[in-house]
OpenMM code with the backbone's topology and positions (N, CA, C; nanometers):
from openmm import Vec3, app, unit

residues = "UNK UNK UNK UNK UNK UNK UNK UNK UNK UNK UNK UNK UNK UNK UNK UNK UNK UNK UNK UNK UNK UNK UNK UNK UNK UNK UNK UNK UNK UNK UNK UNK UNK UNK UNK UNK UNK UNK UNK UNK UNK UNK UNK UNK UNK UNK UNK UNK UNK UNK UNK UNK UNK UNK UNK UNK UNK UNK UNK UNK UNK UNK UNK UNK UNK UNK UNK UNK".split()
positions = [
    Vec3(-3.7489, 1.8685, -4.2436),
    Vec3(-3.7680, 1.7286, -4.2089),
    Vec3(-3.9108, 1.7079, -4.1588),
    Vec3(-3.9489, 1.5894, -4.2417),
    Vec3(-4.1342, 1.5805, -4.1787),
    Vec3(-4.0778, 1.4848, -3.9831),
    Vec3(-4.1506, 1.5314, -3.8877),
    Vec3(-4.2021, 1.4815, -3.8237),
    Vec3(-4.2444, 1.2841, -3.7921),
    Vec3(-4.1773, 1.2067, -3.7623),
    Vec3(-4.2460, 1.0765, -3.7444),
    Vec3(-4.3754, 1.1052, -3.6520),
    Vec3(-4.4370, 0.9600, -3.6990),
    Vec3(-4.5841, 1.0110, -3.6139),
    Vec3(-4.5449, 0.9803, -3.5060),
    Vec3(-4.4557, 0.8746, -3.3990),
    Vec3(-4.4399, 0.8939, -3.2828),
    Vec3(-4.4097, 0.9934, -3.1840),
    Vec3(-4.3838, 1.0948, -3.2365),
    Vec3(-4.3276, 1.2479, -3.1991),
    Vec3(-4.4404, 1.3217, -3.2009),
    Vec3(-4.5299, 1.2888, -3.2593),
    Vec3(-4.6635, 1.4050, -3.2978),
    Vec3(-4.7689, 1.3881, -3.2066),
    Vec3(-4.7919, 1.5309, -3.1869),
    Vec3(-4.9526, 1.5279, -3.0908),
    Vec3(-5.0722, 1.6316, -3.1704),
    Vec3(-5.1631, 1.5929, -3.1583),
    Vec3(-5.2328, 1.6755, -3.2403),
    Vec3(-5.2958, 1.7604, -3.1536),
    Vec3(-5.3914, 1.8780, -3.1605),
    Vec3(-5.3782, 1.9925, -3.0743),
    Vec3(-5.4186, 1.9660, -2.9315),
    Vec3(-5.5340, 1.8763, -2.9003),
    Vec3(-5.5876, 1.8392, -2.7712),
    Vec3(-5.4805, 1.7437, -2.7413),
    Vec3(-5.3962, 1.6798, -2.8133),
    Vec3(-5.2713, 1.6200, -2.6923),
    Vec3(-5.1781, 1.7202, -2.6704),
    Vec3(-5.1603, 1.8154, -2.7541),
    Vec3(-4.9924, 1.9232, -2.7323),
    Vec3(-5.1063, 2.0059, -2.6138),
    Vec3(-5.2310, 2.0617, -2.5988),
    Vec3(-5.2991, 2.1535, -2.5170),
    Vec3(-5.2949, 2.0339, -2.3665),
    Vec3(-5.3191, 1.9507, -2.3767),
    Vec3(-5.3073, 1.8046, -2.2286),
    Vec3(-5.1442, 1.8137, -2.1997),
    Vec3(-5.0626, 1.8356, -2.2980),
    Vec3(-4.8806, 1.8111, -2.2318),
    Vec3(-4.9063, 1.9309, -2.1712),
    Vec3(-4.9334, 2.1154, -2.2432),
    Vec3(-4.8864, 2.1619, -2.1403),
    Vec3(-4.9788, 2.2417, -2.0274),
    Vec3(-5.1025, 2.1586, -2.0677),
    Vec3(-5.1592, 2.1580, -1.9133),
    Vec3(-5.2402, 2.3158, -1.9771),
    Vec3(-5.3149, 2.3182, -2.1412),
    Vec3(-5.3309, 2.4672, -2.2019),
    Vec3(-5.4846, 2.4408, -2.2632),
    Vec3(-5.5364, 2.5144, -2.2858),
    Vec3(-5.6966, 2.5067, -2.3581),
    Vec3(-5.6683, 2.5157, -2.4996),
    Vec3(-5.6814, 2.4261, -2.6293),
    Vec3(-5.6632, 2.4097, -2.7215),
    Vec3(-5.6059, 2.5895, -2.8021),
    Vec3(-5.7703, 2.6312, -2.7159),
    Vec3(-5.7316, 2.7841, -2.8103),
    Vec3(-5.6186, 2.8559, -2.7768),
    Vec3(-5.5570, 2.8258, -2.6763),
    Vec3(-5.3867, 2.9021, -2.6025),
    Vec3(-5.3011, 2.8278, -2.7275),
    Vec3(-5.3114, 2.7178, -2.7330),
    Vec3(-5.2092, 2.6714, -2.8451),
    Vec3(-5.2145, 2.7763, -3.0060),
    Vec3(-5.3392, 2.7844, -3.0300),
    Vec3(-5.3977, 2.8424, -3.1545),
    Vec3(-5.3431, 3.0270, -3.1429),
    Vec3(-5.3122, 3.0901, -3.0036),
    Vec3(-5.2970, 3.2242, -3.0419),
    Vec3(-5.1665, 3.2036, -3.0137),
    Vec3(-5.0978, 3.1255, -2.9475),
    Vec3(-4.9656, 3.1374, -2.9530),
    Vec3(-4.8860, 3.0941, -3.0566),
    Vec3(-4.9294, 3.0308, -3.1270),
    Vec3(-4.9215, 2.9914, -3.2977),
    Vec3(-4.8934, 3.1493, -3.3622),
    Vec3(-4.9844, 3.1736, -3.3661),
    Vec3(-4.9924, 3.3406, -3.3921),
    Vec3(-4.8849, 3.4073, -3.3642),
    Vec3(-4.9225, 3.4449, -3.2294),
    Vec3(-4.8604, 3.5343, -3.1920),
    Vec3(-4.7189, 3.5558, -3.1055),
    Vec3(-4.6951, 3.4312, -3.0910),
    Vec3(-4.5540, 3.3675, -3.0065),
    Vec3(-4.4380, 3.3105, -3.0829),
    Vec3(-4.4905, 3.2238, -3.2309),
    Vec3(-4.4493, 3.1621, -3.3018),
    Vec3(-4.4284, 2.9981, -3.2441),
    Vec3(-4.5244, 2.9375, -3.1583),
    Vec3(-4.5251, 2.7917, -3.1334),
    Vec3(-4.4799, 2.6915, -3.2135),
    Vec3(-4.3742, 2.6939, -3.2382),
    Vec3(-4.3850, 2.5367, -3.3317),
    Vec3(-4.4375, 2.4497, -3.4217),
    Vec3(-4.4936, 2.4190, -3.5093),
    Vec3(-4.6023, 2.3409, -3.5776),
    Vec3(-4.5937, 2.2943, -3.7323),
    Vec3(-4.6678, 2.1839, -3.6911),
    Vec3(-4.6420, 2.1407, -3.8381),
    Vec3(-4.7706, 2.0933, -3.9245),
    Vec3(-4.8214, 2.1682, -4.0450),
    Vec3(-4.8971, 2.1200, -4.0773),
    Vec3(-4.9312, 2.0483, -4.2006),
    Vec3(-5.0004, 1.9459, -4.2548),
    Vec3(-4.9812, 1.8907, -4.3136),
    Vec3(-5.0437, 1.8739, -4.4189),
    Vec3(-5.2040, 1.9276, -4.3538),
    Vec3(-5.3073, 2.0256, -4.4588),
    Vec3(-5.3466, 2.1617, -4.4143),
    Vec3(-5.4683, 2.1984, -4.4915),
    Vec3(-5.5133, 2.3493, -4.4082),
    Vec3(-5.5334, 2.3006, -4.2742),
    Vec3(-5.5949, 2.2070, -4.2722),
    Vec3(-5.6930, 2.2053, -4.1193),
    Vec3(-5.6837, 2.1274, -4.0307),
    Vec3(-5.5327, 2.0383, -4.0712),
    Vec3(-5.4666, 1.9687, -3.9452),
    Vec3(-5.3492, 2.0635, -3.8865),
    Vec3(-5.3366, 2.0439, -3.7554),
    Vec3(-5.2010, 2.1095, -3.7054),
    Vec3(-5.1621, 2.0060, -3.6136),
    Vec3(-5.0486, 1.9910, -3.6182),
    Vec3(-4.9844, 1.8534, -3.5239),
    Vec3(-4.8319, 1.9500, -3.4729),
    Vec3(-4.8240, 1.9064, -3.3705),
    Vec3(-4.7009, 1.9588, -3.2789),
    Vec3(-4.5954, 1.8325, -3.2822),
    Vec3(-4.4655, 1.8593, -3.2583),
    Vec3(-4.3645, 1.7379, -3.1966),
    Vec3(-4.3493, 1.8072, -3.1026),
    Vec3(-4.3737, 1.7110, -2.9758),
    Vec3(-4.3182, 1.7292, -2.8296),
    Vec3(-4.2235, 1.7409, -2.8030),
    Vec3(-4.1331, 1.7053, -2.8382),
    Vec3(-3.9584, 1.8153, -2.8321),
    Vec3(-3.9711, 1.9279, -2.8637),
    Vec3(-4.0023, 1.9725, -2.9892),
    Vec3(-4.0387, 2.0783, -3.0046),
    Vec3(-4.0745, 2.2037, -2.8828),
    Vec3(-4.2414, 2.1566, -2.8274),
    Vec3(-4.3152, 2.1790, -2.7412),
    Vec3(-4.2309, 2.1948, -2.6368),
    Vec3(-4.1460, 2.1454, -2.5468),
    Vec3(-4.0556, 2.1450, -2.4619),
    Vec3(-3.9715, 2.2015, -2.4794),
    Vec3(-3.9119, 2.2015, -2.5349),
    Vec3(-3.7754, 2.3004, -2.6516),
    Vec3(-3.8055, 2.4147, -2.6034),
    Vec3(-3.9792, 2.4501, -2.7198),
    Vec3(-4.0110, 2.6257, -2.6615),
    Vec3(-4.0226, 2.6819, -2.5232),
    Vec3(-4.1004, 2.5910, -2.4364),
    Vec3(-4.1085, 2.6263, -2.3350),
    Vec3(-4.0017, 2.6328, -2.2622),
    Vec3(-3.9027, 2.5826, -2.2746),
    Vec3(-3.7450, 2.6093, -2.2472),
    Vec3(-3.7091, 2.7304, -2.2500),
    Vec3(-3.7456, 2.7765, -2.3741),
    Vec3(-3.6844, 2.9235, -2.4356),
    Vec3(-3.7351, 3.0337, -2.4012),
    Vec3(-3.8610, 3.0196, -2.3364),
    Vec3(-3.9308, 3.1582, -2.3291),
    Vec3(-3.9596, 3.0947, -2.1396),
    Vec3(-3.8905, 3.0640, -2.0533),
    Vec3(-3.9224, 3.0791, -1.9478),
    Vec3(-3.8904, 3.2051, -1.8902),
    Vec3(-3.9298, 3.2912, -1.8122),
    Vec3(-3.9479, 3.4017, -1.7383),
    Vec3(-3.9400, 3.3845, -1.5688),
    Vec3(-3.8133, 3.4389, -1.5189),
    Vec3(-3.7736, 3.4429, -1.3678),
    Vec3(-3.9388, 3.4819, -1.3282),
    Vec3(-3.8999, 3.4505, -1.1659),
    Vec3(-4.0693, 3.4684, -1.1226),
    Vec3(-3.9531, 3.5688, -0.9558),
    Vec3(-4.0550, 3.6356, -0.9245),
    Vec3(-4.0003, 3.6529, -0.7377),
    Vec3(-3.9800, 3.5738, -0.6478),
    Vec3(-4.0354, 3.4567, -0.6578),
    Vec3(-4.0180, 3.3773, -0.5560),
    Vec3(-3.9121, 3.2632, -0.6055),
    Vec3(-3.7882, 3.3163, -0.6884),
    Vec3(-3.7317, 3.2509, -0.6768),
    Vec3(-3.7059, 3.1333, -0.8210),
    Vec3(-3.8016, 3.1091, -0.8932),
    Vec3(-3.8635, 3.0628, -0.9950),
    Vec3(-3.7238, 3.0584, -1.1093),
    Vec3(-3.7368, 3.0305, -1.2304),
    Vec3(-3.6223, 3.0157, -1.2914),
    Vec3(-3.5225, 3.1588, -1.3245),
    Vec3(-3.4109, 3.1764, -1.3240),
    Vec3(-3.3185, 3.2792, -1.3507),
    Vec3(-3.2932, 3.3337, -1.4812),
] * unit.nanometer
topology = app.Topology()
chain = topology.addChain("A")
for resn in residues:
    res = topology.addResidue(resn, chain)
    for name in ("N", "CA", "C"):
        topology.addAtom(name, app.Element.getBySymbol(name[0]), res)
């Protein structure tokens, strides 16, 4: 399913949601498997559900208590 554009951020808005430097988005693409959708070579656009979704999935308990 394509993406509506209201759902889409392109990399400097998905790197501003989670608070990341464009290039964190770009190796976790890589190497995490981030989400993404692209539409040519040299656009990459995220859906923010998505984006939230993952970060859902890969949270990690902390010591102080942090998520379980």
């Amino acid at each position: 399913m394509i993406p509506t554009s209201d759902d889409l951020l392109n990399e400097t808005e998905a790197a501003a949601l989670l608070h990341l430097e464009p290039r964190t988005l770009r190796l976790w693409r890589q190497s995490r498997g981030l989400p993404h959708f692209k539409p040519t070579r040299k656009v990459v656009l995220y859906r923010r559900s998505d984006l939230l979704g993952w970060l859902d999935q890969h949270r990690v308990a902390t010591l102080k208590g942090g998520v379980q």
